[in-house]
N, C-alpha and C positions, 0 to 999 in steps of 0.2 A: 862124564866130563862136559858133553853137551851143552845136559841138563843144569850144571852147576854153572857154566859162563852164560845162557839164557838166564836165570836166575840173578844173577851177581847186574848183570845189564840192567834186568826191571827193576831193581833196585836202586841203581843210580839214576837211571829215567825218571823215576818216583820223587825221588830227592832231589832233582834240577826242578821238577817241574812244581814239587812243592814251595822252592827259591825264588823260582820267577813270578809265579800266582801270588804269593803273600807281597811280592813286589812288583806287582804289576803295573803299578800307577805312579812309580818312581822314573827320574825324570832318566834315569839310563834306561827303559824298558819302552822310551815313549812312543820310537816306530814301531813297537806292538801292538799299536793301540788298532782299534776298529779289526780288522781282519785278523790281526794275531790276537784279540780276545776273543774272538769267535773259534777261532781253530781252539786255544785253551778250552772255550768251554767243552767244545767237540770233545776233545780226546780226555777230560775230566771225566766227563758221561761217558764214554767210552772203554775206555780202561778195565776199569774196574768190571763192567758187563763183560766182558771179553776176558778177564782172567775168572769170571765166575763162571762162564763157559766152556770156559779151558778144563775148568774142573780142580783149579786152583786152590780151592777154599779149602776141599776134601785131604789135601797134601799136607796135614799136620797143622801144627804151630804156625810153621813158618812159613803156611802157604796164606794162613788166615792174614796174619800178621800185614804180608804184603799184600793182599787186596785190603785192606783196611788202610793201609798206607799210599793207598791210590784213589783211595777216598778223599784224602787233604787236599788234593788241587782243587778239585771241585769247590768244597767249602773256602778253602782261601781267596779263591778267587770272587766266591756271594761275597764275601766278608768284606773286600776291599775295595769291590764294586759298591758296595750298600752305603761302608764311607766316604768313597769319591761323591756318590750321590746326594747323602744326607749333608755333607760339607756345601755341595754346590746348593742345595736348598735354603743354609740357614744364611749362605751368602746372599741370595735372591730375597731372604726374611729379615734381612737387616734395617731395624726401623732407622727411616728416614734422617732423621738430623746425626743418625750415629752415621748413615751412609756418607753424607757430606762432610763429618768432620773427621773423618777418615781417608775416603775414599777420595780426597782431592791429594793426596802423597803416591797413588800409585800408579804406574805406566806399567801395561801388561800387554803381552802377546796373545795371539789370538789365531786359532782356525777354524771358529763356529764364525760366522760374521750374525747368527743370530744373537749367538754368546753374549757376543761383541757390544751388541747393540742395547743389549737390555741392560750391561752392565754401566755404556755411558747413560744411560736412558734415568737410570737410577742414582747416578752420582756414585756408583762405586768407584770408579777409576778418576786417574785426570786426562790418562791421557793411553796411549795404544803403541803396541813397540811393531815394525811391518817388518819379515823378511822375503827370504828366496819363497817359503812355503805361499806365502800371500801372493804372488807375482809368478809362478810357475805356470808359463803357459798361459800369460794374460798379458794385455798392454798396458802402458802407463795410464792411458785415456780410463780403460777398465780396471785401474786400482784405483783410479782418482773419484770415478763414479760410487765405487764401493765407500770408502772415504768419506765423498760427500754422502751417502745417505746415513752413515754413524755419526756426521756432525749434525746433521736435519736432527736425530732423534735427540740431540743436545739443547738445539735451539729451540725445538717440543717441549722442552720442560723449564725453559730459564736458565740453564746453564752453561759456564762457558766452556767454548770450542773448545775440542780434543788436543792436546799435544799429539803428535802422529811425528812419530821418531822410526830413524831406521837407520844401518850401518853402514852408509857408502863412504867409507876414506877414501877408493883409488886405490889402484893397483891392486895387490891379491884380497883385500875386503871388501867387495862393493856388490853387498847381500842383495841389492833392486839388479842388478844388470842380468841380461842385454836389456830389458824392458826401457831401465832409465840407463842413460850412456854412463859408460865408465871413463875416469881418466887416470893418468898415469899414476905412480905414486908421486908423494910427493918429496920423499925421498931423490927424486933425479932433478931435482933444483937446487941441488942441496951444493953444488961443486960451481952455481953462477956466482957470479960480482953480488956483493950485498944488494946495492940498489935494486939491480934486476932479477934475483930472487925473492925479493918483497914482492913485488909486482907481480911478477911471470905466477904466484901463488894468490894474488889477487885477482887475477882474472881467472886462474882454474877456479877458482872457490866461486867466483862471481857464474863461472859458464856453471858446474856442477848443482849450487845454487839455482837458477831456472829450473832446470830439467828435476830437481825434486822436489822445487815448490810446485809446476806443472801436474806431477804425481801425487800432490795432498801433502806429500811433508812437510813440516815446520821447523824441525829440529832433528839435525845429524848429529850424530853421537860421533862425532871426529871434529879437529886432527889429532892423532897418536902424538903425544909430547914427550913421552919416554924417549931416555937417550938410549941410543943404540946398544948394546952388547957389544965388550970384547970377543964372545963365539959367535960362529956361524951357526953350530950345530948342537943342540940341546936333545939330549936322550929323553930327560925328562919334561918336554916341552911341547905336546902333544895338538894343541889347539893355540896356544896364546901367538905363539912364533913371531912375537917383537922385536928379533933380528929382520925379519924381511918386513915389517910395518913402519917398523922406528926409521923418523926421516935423517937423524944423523947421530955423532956420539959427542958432537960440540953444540954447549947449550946456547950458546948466541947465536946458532945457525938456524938450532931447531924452534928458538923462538922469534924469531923472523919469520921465518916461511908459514908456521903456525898462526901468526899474528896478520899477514896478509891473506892468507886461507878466511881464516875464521871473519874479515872484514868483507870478503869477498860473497861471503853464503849471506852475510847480515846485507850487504848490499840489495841480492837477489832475495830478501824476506823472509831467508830460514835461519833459525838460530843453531847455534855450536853448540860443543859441549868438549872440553880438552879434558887428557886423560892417557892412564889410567893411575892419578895421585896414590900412592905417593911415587911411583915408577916403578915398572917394571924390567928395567936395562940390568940391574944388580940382584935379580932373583931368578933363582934356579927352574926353582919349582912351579907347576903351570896350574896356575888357583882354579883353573875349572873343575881339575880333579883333588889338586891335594893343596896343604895349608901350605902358606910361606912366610918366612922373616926375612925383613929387610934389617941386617944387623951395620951396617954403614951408620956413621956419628952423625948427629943433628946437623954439626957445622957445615961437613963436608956435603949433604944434601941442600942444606941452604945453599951453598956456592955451585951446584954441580947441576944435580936431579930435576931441583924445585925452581929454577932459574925460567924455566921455559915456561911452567904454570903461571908465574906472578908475573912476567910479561905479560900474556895474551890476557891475563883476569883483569891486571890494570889499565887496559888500554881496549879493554873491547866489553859487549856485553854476554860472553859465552859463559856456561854453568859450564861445572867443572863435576866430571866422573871420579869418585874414590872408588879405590878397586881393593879386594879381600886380603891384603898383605899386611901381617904384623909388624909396623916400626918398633924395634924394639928399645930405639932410643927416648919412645914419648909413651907406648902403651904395649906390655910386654903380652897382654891380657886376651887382647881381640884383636882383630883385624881394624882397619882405619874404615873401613864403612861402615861400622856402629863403634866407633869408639870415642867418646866423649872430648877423650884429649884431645884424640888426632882434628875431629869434627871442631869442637867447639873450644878448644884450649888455641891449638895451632891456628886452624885456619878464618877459624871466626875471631879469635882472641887477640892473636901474635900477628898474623897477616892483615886481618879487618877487614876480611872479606864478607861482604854481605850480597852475594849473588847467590846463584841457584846450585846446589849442590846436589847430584844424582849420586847411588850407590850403582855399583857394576850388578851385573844379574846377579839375584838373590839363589838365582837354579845355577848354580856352579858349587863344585866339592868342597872348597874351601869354606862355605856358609851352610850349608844345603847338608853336608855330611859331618856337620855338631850341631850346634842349639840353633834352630833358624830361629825357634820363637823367640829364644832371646835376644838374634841380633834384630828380627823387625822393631821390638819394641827399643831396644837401645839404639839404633840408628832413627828410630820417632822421637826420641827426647833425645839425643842428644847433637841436633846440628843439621841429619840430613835433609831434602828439603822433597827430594822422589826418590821414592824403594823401587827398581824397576826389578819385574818378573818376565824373563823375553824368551829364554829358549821352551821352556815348559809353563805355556802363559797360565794352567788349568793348576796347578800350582798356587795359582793366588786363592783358592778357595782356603787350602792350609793357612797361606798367610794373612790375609783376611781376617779367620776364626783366632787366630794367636792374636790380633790386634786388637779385635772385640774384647776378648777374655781379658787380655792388659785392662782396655780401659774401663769395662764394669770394674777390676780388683784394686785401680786408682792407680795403677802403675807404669800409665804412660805420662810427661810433665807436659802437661795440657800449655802450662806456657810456653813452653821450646814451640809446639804446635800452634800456637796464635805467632808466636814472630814467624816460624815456617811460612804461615797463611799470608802474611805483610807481605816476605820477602816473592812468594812465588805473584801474587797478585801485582806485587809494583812491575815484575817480569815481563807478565805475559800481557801488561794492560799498557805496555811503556811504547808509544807515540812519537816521541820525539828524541832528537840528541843522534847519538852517532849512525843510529840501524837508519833514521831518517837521511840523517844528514851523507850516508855515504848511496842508498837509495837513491837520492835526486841527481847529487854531484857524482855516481859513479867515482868517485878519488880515493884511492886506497889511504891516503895521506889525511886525510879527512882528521879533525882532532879527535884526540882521545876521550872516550864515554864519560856521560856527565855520571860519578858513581856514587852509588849510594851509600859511602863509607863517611867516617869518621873525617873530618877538616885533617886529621893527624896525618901525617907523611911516615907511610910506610915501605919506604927503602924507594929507588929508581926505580922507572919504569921499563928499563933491562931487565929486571927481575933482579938485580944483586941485591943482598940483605948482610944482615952484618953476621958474624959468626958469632952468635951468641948464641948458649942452649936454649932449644924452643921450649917454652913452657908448656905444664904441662906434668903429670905424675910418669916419674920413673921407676918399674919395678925394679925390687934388690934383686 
């Protein structure tokens, strides 16, 4: 009986470990990486030597069977190694005008800072995502050093400086802290007099603002514009947890505080980003891991959801985050960060928005776990303007190669990509108007951005719109 539950063990041992080795490089597996591939390899070589010793082999069929079966980690693991490798090679082999007319759509995370460096060096990237891992155990002063010598290898080649993004909202997200100070959320201004919640979010964003441009950053990926949830408590909600981000569940509250936030960062010379379009207040499901529908009518998202988005986009110069949720009222298809309609029907189309548009990380389950190739290439033609790669930056080699392969087969629309290239240049090259004008005057009150929309008047700068179906293809 022993011998049969020993048995029955290596066998299961054999089968985890041939699971994890063929998935090594997967972005669930990624604190295995360095030491836990070494112990992998350890006990791959080892294995098998140890039940040929045991005298294993000799035990019939079923002895041969399982040291042959403790043979696969080994091989799985060359195997997957050889392609992390040969991916990062043909990334490094990317001739030049293919690098720059690609490699200016992506913002990627990083823990090699040589990585880092060869990749802005080369025009792969546009720009760099910083979290807790970057800043553990280091000061702002020594991120900002590190920082400044990835933008040097920029200005070495003629190219422009890094976007250098990272996630401090306040309160439970603030990825840089203690390094860079945290503040409160912004959720607890949410109960002041209107006047003095505009404000009182103006100067947090203005004080948060210094203390990350200090640290090299240029662009915060906040404030949270989702309306609150009716729950507290989401079984299925593992990571997103936009009950305790989401600053309220009324959208003229949350686009107030959002709109002097987001004036307050431009004030202090870093740009915004609001988010996560099309909202996550009305979905269950938590897109790092699994897919989600937003099944809510057009209309009642124009009056309710989308209210807080088209305030702060028409009155400030923030890009705006789509995040992996399927609207099922405009694109039953895909998720809104590669979805044509959502991108280019809705919000370039319907709204007129011509600012910077980012996709939420491509390394989350909802993209990551069906066709990533297909949504990089369908989020490059159709509207987005940055693919960001942030929790598993090593990741961008895969997407990289799916981007290359597009555009040698003609099937990325090379024109979506030159207005891309307009829109993100007029961005990040833009001088004057409100970032200026609330810079010198500190005034939250400061007028609204000179935008680069259409003369045409698209709804209040409340964000109310009229209830009409957003254009756009509807699946039967």
């Amino acid at each position: 009986m022993l011998g049969r539950i020993r048995t029955a063990v290596l066998w299961s041992l054999a089968l985890l470990f041939i699971f994890i080795t063929f998935n090594s490089n997967e972005p669930y597996l990624v604190r295995l990486r360095g030491t836990g591939h070494a112990a992998l390899l350890i006990v791959g070589l080892a294995a098998p030597l140890l039940l040929l010793l045991s005298g294993r082999w000799r035990h019939g069929l079923s002895g041969r069977l399982l040291v042959l079966v403790w043979c696969i980690p080994l091989l799985a693991l060359t195997s997957t190694q050889f392609t992390f490798a040969w991916r990062k090679y043909e990334t490094f082999d990317t001739a030049p005008e293919v690098a720059r007319l690609l490699g200016r759509h992506f913002m990627v995370g990083y823990t090699s800072t040589a990585d880092a460096a060869a990749l802005a060096r080369q025009g792969l990237i546009a720009g760099i995502y910083v979290t807790h891992h970057n800043i553990r155990g280091r000061t702002a002063a020594q991120l900002r050093a590190e920082i400044a010598r990835l933008q040097a290898e920029r200005v070495s080649v003629g190219l422009p400086p890094l976007l250098v993004s990272a996630d401090q909202e306040g309160g439970s997200v603030a990825h840089l802290s203690p390094a860079v100070p945290n503040m409160p959320a912004l959720a607890t201004l949410a109960d002041l007099p209107e006047a003095r919640r505009m404000q009182r979010a103006f100067e947090m964003g203005q004080s948060q603002g210094r203390s990350l441009a200090d640290a090299g950053i240029t662009l915060n990926l906040a404030p949270v514009v989702d309306l609150r949830p009716s729950w507290t408590h989401n079984r299925f909600d593992f990571h997103t947890l936009i009950s305790r981000r989401a600053i309220s569940n009324d959208p003229a509250v949350v686009g107030d505080i959002a709109l002097g936030y987001v004036r307050g960062l431009e004030a202090s010379g870093v740009r915004a980003a609001v988010k996560h379009f099309p909202g996550l207040g009305r979905v269950a499901a938590d897109t790092h891991h699994f897919s989600a529908d937003l099944e809510t009518p057009a209309e009642v998202l124009e009056q309710a959801d989308w209210r807080p988005f088209r305030q702060v986009l028409d009155n400030s110069d923030a890009a705006m985050m789509v995040g992996h949720v399927v609207v099922d009222a405009i694109d039953r298809e895909r998720p809104a960060s590669h979805s044509k309609a959502v991108l280019d029907g809705l919000i370039r189309g319907r709204w007129n928005y011509q600012g910077v548009i980012v996709t939420d990380d491509l390394v989350m389950g909802a993209i990551y776990g069906r066709d990533l190739c297909k949504a990089v290439v369908e989020a490059l033609s159709g509207g987005a303007d940055l693919l960001l790669v942030a929790y598993d930056g090593t990741q961008f080699y895969r997407v990289l190669a799916c981007a290359k392969t597009a555009l040698a087969e003609g099937r990325i629309d090379l024109a979506a990509l030159r207005r891309s290239d307009e829109r993100l240049r007029r961005w990040m090259s833009r001088e004057e108007g409100p970032l200026a004008e609330y810079a010198s005057t500190g005034d939250m009150a400061a007028p609204t951005r000179h935008r680069s929309l259409a003369d045409e008047d698209t709804g209040p700068t409340n964000g109310a719109s009229s209830a009409r179906t957003v254009a756009g293809p509807v699946a039967p």
